[in-house]
C-alpha positions as CSV (number, residue, x, y, z in Angstrom):
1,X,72.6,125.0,-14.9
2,X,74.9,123.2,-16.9
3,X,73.5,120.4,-19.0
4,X,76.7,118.5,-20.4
5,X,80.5,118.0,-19.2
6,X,82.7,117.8,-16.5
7,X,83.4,121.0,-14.4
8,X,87.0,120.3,-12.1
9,X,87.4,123.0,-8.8
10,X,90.6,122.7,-7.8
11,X,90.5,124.2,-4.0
12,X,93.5,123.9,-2.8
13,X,97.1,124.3,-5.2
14,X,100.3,123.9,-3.4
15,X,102.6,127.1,-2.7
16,X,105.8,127.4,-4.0
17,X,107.4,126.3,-0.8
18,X,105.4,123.6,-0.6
19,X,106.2,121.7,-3.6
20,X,110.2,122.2,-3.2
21,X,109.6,120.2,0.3
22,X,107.7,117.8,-1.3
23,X,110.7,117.4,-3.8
24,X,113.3,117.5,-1.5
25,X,111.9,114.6,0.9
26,X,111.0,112.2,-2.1
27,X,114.6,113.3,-3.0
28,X,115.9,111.9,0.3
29,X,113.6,108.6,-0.3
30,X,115.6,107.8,-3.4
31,X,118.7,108.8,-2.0
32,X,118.4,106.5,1.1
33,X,117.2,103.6,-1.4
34,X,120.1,104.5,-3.3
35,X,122.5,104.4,-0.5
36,X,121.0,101.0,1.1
37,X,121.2,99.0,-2.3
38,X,124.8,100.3,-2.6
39,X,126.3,99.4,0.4
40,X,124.2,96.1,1.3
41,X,124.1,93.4,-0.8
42,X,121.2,90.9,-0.8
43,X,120.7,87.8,1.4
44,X,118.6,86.1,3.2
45,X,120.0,87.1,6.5
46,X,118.3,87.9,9.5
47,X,120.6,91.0,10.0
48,X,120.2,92.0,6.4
49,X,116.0,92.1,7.2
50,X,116.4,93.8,10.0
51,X,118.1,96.8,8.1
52,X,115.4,96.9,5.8
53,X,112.8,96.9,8.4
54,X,114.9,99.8,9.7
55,X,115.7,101.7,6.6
56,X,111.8,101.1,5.2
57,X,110.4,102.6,8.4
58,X,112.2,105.7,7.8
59,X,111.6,105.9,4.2
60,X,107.5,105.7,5.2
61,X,108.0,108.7,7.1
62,X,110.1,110.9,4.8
63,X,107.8,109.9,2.0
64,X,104.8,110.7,4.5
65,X,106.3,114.0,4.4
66,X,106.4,114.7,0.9
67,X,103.0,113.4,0.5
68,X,101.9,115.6,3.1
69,X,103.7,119.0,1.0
70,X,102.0,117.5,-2.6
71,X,98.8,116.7,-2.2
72,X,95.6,118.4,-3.9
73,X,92.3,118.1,-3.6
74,X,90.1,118.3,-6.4
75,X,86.2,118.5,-6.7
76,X,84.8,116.5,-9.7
77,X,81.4,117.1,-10.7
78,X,79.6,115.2,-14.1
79,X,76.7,116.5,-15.0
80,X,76.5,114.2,-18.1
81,X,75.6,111.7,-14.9
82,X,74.9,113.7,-12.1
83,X,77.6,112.6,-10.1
84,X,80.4,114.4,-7.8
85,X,83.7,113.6,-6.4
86,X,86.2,114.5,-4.5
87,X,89.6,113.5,-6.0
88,X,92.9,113.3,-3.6
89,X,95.7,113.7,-6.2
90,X,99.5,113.3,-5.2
91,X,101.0,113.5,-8.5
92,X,99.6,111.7,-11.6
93,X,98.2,109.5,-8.8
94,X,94.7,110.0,-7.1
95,X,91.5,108.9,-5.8
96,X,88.3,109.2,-5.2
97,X,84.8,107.8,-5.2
98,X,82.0,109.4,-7.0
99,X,78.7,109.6,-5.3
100,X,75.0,110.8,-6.9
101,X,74.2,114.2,-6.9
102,X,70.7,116.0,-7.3
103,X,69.9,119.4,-8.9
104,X,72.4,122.2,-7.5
105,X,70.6,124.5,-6.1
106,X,72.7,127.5,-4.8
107,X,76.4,128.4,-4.1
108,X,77.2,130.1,-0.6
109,X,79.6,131.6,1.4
110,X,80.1,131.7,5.1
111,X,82.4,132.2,8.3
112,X,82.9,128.9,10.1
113,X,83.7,128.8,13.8
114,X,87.7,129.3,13.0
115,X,87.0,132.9,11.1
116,X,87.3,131.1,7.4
117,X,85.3,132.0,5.0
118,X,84.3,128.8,3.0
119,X,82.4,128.3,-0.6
120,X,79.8,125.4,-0.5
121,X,77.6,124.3,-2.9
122,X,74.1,123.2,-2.0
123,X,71.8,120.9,-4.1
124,X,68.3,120.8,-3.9
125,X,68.0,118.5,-1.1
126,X,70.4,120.6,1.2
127,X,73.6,118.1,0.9
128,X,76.3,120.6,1.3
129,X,80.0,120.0,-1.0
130,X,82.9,122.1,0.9
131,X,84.4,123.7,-2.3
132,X,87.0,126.4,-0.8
133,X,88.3,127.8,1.9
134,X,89.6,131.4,2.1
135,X,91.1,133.7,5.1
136,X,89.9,137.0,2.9
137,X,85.9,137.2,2.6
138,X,86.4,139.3,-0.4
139,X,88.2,136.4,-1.8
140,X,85.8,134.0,-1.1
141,X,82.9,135.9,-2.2
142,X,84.2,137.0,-5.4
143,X,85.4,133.0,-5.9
144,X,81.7,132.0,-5.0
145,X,80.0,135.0,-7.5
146,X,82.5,133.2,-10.6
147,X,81.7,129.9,-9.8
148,X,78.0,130.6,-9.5
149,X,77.8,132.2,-12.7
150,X,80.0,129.2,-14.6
151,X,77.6,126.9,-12.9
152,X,74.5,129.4,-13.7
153,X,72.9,128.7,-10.3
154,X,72.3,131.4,-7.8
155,X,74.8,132.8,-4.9
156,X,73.8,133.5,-1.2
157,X,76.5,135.1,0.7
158,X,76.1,134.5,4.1
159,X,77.7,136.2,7.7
């Protein structure tokens, strides 16, 4: 295994599609925000808070949208430290909380209940780390081979 560094899965990167969503509702959000600070001016008005309620209620959900289309999720392990993450990233912003890991011990590859094949990664004390999903088996198991090799651990493809 691996004795120094930081090894970054990325399991899930955004489709094409996706990402011009994403850009078009944050798009919107600065448009409306735009538009609101152009034709209101500021007091301290009840009717001028009552807009804002209005007009930030929307803007939550349109940004909600493009957060939804931009996300990525990210898989963190330090083996300087023996620790793992996983890292929600929207942007150049992200979080995520590292928690100890021991010894990996294996990757594998199985079928879950919805027909997906998914990549995990087992340490020694059988505390499983969802790495990938994949509709294709092929996919997954080739993806699951690579990473077991880059993390010199054995691979256990399962049914």
């Amino acid at each position: 295994m691996k004795s120094k560094g930081v090894l970054k899965i990325v399991s899930e990167k955004r489709a094409w599609y996706e990402r011009i969503l994403a850009a078009v509702f944050y798009a919107i959000s600065v448009y409306v925000i735009y538009l609101f600070y152009l034709n209101n001016s500021v007091s301290f008005t009840e009717k001028y808070y009552i807009k804002s309620l209005k007009i930030l209620a929307n803007l939550i959900f349109v940004s909600g949208l493009g957060i939804r289309f931009s996300y990525v999720i990210n898989h963190h392990f330090n083996f300087d430290v023996m620790k793992y993450r996983v890292y929600w990233s929207v942007g150049p912003f992200g979080f995520g909380k590292w928690k100890d890991i021991n010894n990996l011990d294996r990757v594998s590859t199985f079928l879950n209940v919805r027909e997906e094949c998914e990549v995990n990664i087992w340490d020694v004390r059988n505390n499983r780390y969802k790495i990938a999903v994949f509709d294709e088996i092929d996919n997954a198991v080739i993806y699951g081979r690579d990473l077991a090799k880059n993390l010199e651990i054995k691979f256990l493809e399962r049914n």
